[in-house]
PDB file of N, CA, C and O in Angstrom, chain B, residues numbered from 101:
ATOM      1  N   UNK B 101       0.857  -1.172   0.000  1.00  0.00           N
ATOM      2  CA  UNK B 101       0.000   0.000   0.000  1.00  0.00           C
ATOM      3  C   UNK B 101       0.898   1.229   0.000  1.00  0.00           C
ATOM      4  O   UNK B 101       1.344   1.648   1.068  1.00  0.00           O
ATOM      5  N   UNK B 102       1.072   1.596  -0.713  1.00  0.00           N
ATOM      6  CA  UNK B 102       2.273   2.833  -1.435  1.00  0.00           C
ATOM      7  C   UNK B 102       1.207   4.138  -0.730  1.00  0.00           C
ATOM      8  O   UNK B 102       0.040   4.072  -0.346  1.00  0.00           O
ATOM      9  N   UNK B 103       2.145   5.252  -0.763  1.00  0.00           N
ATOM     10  CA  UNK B 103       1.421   6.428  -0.004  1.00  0.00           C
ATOM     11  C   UNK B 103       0.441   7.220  -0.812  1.00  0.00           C
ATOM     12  O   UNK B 103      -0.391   7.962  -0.290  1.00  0.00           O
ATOM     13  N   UNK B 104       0.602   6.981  -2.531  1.00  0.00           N
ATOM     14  CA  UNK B 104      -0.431   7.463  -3.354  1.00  0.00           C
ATOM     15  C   UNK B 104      -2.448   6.704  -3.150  1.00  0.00           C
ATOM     16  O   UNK B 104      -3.576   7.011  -3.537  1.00  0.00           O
ATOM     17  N   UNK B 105      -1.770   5.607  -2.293  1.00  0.00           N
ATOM     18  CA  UNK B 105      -3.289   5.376  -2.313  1.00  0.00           C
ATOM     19  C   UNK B 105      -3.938   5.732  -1.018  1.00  0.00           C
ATOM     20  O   UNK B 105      -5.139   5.863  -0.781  1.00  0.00           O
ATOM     21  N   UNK B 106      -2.452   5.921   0.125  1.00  0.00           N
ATOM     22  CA  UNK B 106      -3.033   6.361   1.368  1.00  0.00           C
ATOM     23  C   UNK B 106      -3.740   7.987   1.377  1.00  0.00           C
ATOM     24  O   UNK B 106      -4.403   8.186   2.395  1.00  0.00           O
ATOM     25  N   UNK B 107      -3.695   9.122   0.433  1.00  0.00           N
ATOM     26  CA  UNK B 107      -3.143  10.014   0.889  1.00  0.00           C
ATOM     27  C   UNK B 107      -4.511  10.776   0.895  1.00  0.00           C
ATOM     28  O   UNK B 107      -4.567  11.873   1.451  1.00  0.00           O
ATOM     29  N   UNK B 108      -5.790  10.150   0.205  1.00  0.00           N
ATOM     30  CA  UNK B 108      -7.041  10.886   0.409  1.00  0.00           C
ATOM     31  C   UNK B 108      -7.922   9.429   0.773  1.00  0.00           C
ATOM     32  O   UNK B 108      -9.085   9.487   0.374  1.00  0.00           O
ATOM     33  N   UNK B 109      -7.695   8.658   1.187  1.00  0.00           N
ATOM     34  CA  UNK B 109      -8.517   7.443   1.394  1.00  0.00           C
ATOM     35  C   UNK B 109      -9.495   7.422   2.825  1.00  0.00           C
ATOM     36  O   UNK B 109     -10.290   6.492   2.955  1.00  0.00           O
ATOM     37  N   UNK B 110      -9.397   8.499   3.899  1.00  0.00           N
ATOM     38  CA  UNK B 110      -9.901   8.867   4.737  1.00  0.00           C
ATOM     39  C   UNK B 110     -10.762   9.903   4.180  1.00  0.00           C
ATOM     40  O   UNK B 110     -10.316  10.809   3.475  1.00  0.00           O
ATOM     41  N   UNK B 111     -12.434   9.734   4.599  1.00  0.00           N
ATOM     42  CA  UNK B 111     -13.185  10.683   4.001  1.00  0.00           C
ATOM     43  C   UNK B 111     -13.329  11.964   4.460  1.00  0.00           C
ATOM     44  O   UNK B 111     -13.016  12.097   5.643  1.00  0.00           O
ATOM     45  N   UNK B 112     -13.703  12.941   3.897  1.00  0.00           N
ATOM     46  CA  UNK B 112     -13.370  14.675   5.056  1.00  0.00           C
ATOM     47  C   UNK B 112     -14.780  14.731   4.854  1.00  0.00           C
ATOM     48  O   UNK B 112     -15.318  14.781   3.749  1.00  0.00           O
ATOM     49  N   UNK B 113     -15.498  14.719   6.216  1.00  0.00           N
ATOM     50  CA  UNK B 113     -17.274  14.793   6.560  1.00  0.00           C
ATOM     51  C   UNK B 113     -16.709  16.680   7.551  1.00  0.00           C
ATOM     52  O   UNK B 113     -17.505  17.326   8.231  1.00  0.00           O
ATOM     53  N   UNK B 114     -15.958  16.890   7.425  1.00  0.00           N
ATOM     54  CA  UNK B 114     -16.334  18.003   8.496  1.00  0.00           C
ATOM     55  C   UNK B 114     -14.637  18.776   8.595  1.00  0.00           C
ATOM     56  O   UNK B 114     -13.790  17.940   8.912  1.00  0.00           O
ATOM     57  N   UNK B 115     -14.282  19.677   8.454  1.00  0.00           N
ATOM     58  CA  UNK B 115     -13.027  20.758   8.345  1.00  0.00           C
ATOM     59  C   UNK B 115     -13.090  21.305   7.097  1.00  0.00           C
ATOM     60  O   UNK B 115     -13.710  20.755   6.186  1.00  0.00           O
ATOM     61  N   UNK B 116     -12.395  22.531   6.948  1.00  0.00           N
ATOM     62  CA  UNK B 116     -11.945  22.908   5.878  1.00  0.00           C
ATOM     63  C   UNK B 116     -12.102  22.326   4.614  1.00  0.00           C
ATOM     64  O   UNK B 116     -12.865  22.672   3.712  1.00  0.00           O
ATOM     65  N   UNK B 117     -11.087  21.165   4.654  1.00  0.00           N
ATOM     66  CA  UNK B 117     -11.554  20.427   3.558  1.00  0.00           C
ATOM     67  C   UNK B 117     -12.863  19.806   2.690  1.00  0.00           C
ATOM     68  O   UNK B 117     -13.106  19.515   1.519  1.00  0.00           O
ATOM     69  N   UNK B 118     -13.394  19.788   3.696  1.00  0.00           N
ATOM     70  CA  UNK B 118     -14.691  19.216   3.174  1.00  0.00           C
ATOM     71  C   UNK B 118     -15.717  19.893   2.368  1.00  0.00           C
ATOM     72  O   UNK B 118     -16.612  19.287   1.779  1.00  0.00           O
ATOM     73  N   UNK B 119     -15.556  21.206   2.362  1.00  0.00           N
ATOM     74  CA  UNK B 119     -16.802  22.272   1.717  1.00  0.00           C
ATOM     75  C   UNK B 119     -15.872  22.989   0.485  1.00  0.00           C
ATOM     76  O   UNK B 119     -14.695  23.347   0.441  1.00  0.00           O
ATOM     77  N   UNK B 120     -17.037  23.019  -0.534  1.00  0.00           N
ATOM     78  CA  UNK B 120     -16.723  23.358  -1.508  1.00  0.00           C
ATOM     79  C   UNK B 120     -17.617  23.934  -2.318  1.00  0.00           C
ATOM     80  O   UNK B 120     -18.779  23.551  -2.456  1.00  0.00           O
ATOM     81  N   UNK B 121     -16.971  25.108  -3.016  1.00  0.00           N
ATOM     82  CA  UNK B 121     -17.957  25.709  -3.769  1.00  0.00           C
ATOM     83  C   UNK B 121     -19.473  25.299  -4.560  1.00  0.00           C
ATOM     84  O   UNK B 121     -19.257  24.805  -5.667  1.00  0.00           O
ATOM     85  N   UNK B 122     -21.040  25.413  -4.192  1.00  0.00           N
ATOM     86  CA  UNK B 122     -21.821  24.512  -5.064  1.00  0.00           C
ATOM     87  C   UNK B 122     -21.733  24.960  -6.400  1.00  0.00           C
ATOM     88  O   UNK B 122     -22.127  24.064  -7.147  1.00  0.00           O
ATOM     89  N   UNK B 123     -21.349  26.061  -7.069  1.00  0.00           N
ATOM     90  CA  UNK B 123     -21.335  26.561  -8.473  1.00  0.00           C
ATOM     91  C   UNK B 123     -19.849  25.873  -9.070  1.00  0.00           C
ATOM     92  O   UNK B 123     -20.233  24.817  -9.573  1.00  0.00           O
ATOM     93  N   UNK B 124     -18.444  25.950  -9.248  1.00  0.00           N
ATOM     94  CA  UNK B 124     -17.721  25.645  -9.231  1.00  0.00           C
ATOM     95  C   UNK B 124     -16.658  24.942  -8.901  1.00  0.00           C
ATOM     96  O   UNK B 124     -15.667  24.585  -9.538  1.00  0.00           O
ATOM     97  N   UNK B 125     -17.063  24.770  -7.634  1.00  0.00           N
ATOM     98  CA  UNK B 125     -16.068  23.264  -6.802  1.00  0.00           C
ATOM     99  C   UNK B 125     -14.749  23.734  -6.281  1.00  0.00           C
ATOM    100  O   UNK B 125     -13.916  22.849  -6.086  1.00  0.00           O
ATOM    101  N   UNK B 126     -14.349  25.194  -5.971  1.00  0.00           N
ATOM    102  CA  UNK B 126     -13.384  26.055  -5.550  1.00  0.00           C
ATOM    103  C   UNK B 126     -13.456  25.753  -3.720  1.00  0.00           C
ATOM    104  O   UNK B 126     -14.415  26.123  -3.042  1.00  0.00           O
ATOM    105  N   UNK B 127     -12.527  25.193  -3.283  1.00  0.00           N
ATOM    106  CA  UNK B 127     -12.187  25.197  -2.103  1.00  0.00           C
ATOM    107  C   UNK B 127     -11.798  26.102  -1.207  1.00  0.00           C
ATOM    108  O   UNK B 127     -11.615  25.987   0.005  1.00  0.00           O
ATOM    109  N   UNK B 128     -11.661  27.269  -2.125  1.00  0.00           N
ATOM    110  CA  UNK B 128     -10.741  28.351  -1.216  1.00  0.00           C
ATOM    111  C   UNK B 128     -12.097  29.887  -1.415  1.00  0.00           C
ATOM    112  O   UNK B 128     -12.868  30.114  -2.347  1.00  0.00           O
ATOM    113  N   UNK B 129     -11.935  30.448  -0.448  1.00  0.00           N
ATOM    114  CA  UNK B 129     -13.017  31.852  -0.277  1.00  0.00           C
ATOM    115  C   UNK B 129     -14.201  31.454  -0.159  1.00  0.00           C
ATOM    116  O   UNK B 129     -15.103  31.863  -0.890  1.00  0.00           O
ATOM    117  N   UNK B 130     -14.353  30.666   0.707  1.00  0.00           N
ATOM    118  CA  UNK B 130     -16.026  30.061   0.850  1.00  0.00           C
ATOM    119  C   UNK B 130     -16.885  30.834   1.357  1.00  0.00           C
ATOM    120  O   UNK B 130     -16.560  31.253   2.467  1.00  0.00           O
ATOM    121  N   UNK B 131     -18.126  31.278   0.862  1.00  0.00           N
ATOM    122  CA  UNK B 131     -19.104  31.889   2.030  1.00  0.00           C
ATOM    123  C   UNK B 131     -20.306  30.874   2.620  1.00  0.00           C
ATOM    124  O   UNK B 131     -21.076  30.255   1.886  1.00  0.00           O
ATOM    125  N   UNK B 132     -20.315  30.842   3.526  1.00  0.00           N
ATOM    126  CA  UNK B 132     -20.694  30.000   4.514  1.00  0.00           C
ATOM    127  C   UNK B 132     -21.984  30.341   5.012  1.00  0.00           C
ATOM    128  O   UNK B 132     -22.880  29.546   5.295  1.00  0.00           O
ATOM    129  N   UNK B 133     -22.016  31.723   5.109  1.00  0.00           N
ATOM    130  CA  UNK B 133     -23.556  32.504   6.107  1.00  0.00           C
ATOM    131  C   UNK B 133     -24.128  32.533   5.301  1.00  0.00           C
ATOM    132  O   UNK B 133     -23.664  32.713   4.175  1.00  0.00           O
ATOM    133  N   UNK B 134     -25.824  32.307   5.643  1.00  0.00           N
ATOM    134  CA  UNK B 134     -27.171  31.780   5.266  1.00  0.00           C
ATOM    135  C   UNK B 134     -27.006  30.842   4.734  1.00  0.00           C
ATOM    136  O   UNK B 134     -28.030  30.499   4.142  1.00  0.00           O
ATOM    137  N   UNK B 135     -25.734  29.798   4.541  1.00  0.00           N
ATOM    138  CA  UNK B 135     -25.834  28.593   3.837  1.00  0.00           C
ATOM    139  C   UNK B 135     -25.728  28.834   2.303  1.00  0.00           C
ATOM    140  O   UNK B 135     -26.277  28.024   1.556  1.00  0.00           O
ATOM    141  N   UNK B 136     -25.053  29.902   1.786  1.00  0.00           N
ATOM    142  CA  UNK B 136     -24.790  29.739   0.673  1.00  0.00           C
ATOM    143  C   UNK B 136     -23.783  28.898   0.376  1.00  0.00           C
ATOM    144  O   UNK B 136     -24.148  28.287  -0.628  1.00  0.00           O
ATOM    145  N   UNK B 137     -22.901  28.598   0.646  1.00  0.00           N
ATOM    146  CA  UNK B 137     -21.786  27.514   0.312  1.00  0.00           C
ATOM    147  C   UNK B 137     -20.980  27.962  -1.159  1.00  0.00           C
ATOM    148  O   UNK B 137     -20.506  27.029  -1.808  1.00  0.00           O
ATOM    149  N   UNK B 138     -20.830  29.256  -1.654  1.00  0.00           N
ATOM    150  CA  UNK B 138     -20.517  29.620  -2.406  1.00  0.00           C
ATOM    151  C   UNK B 138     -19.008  30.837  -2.474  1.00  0.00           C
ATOM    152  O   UNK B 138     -19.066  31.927  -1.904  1.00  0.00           O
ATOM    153  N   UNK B 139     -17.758  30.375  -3.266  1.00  0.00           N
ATOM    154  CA  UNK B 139     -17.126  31.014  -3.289  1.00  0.00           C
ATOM    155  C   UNK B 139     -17.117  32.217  -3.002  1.00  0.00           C
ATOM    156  O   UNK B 139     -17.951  32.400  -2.116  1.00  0.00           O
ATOM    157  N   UNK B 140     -16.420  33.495  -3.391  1.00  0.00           N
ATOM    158  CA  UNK B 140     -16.287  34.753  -3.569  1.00  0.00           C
ATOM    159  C   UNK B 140     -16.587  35.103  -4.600  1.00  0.00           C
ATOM    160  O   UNK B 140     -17.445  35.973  -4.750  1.00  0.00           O
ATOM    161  N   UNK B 141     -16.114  34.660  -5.362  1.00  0.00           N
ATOM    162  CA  UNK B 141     -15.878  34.925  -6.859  1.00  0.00           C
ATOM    163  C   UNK B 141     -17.261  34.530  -7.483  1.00  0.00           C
ATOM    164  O   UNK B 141     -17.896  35.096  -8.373  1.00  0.00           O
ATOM    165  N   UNK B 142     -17.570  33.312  -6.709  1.00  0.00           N
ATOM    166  CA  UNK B 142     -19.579  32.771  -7.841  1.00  0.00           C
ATOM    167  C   UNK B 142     -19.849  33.754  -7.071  1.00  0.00           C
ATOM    168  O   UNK B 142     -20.065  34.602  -7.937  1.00  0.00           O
ATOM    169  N   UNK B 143     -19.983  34.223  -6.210  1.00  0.00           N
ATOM    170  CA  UNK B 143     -21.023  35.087  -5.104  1.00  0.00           C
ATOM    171  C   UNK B 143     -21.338  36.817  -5.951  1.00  0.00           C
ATOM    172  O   UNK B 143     -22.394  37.439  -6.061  1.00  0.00           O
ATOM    173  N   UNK B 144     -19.847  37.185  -6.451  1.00  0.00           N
ATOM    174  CA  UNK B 144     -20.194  38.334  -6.838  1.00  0.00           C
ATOM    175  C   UNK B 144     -20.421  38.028  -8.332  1.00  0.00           C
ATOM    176  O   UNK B 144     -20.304  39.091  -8.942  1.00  0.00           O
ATOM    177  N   UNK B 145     -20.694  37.024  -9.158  1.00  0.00           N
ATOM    178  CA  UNK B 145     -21.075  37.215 -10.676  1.00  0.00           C
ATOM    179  C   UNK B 145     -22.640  37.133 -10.227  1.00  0.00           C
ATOM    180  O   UNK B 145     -23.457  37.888 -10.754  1.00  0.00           O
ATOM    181  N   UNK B 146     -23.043  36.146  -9.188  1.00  0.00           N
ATOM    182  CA  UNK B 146     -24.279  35.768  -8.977  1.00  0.00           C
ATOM    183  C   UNK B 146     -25.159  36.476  -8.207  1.00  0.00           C
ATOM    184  O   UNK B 146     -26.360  36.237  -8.327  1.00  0.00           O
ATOM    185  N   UNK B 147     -24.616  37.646  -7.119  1.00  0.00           N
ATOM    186  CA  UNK B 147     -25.379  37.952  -5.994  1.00  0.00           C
ATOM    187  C   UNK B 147     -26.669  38.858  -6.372  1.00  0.00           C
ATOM    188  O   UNK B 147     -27.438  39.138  -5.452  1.00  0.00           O
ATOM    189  N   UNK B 148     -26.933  39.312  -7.633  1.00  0.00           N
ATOM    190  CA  UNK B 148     -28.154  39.772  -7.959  1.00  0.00           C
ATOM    191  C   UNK B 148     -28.935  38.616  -8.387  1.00  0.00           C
ATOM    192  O   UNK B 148     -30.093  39.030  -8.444  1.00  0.00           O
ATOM    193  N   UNK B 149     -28.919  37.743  -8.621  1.00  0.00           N
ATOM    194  CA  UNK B 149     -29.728  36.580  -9.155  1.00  0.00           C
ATOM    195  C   UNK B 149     -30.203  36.166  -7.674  1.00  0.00           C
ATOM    196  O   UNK B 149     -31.379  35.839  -7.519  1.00  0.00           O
ATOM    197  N   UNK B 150     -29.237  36.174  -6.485  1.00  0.00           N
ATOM    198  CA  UNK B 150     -29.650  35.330  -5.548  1.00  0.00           C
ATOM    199  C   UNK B 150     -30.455  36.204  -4.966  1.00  0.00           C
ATOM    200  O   UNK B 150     -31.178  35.659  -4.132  1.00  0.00           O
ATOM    201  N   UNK B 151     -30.678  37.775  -5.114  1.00  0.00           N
ATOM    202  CA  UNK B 151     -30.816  38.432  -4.298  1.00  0.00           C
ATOM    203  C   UNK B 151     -30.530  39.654  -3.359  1.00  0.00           C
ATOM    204  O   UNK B 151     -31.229  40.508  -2.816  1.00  0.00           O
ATOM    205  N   UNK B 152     -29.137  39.348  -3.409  1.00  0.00           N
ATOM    206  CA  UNK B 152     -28.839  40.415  -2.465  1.00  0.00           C
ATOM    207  C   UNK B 152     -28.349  41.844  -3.551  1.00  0.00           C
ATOM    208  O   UNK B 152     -27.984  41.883  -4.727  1.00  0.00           O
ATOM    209  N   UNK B 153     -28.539  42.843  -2.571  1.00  0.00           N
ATOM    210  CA  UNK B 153     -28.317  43.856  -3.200  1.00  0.00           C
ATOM    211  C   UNK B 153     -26.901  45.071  -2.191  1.00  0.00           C
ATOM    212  O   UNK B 153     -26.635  45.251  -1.003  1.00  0.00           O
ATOM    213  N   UNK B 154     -26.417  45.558  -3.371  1.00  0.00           N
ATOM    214  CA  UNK B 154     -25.532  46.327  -2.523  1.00  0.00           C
ATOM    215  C   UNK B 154     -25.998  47.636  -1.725  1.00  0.00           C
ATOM    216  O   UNK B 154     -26.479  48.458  -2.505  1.00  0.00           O
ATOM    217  N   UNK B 155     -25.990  48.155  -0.103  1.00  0.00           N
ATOM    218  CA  UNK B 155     -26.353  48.986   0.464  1.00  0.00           C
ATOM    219  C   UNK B 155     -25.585  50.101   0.103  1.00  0.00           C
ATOM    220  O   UNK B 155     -24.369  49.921   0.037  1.00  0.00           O
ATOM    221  N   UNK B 156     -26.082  51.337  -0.172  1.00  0.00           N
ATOM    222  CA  UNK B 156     -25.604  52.810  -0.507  1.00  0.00           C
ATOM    223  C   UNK B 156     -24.871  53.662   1.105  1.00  0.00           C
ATOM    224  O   UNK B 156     -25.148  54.801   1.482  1.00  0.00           O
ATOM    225  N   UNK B 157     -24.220  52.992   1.572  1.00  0.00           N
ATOM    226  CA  UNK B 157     -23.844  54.036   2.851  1.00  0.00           C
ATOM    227  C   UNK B 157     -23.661  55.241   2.594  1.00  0.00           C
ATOM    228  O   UNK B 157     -23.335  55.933   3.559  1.00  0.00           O
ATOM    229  N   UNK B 158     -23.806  55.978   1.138  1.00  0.00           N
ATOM    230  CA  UNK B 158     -23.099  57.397   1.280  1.00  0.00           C
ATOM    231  C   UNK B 158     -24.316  57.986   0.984  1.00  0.00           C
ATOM    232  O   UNK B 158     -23.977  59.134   0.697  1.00  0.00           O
ATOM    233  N   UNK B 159     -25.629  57.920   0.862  1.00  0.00           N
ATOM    234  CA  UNK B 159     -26.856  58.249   1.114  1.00  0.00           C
ATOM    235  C   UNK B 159     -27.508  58.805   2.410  1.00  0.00           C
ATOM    236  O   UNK B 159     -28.489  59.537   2.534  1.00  0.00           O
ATOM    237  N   UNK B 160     -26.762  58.303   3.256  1.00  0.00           N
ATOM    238  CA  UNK B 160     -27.121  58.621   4.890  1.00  0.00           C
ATOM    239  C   UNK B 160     -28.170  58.283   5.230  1.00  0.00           C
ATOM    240  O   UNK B 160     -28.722  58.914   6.132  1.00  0.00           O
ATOM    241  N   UNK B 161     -29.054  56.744   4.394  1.00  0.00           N
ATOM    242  CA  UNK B 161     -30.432  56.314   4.967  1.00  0.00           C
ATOM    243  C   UNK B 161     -30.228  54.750   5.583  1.00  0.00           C
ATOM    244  O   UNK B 161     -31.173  53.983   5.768  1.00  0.00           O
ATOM    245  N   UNK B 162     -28.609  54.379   5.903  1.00  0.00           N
ATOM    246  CA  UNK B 162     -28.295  53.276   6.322  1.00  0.00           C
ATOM    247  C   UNK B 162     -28.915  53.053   8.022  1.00  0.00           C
ATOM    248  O   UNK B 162     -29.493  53.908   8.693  1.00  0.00           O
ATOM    249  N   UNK B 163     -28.646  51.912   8.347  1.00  0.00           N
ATOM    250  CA  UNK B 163     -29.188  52.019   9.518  1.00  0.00           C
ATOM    251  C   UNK B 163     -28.355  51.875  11.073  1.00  0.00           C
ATOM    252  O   UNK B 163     -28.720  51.575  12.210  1.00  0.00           O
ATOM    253  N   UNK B 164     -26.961  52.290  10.395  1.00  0.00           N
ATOM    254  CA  UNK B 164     -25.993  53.055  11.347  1.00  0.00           C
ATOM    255  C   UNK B 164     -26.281  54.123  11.288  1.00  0.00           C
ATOM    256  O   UNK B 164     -26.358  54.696  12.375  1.00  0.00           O
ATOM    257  N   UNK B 165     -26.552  54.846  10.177  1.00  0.00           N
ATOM    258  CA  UNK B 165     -26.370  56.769  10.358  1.00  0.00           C
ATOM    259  C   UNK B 165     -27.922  56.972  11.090  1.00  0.00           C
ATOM    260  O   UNK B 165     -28.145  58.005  11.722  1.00  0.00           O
ATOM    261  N   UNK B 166     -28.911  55.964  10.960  1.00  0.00           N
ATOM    262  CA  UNK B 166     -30.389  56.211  11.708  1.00  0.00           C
ATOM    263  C   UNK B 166     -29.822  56.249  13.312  1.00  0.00           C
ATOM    264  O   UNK B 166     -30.145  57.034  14.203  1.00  0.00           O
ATOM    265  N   UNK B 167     -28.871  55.128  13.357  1.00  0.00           N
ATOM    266  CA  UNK B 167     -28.704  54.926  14.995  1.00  0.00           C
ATOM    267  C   UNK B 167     -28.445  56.268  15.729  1.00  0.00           C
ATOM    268  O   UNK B 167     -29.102  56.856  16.589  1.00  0.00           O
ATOM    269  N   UNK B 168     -27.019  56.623  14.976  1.00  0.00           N
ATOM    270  CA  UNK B 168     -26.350  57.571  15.386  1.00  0.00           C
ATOM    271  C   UNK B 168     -26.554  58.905  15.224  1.00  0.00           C
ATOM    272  O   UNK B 168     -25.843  59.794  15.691  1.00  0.00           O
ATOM    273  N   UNK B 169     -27.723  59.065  14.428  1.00  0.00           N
ATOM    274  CA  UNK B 169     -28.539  59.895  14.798  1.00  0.00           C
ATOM    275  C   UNK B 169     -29.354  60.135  15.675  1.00  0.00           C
ATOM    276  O   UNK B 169     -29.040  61.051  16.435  1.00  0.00           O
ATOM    277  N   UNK B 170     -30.157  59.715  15.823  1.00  0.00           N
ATOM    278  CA  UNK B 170     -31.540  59.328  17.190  1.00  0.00           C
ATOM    279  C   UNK B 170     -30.591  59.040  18.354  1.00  0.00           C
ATOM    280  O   UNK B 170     -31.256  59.077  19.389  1.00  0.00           O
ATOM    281  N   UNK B 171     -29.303  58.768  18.606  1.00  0.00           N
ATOM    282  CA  UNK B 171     -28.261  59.205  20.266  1.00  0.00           C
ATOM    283  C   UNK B 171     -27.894  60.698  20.044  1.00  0.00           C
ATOM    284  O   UNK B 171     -27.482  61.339  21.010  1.00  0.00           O
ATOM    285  N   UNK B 172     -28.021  61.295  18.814  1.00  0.00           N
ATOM    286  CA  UNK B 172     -27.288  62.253  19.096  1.00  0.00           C
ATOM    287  C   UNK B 172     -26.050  62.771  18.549  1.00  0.00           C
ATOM    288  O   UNK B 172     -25.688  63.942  18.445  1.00  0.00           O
ATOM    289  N   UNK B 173     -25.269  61.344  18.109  1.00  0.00           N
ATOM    290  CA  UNK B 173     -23.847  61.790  17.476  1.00  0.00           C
ATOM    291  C   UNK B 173     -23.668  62.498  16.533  1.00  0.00           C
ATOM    292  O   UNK B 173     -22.523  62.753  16.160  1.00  0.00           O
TER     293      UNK B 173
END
């Protein structure tokens, strides 16, 4: 049993290794929160399809500048 057959023969159910991009199969820059399971890279060709949209902070209708308004700052 030579080390080429040892060297992935243990299955990865759980670390790093184990998750992988669902669009592309990219192991590296994973996003993880809400369960997208999707790179960086699928995330920003895709993130209007999925949904999300980019927030305007320089508008001043974010909902830090609401906070920090209504204390006062």
């Amino acid at each position: 049993m030579g080390h080429s057959n040892v060297w992935n023969s243990h299955p990865k159910n759980y670390g790093p290794g184990s998750r992988t991009c669902r669009v592309c199969g990219n192991p590296h820059g994973l996003i993880r929160k809400y369960g997208l399971m999707c790179c960086r890279q699928c995330f920003r060709s895709n993130a209007k399809e999925i949904g999300f949209i980019k927030d305007d902070l320089t508008c001043g209708n974010s909902a830090a500048t609401f906070l920090l308004t209504s204390y006062g700052y």
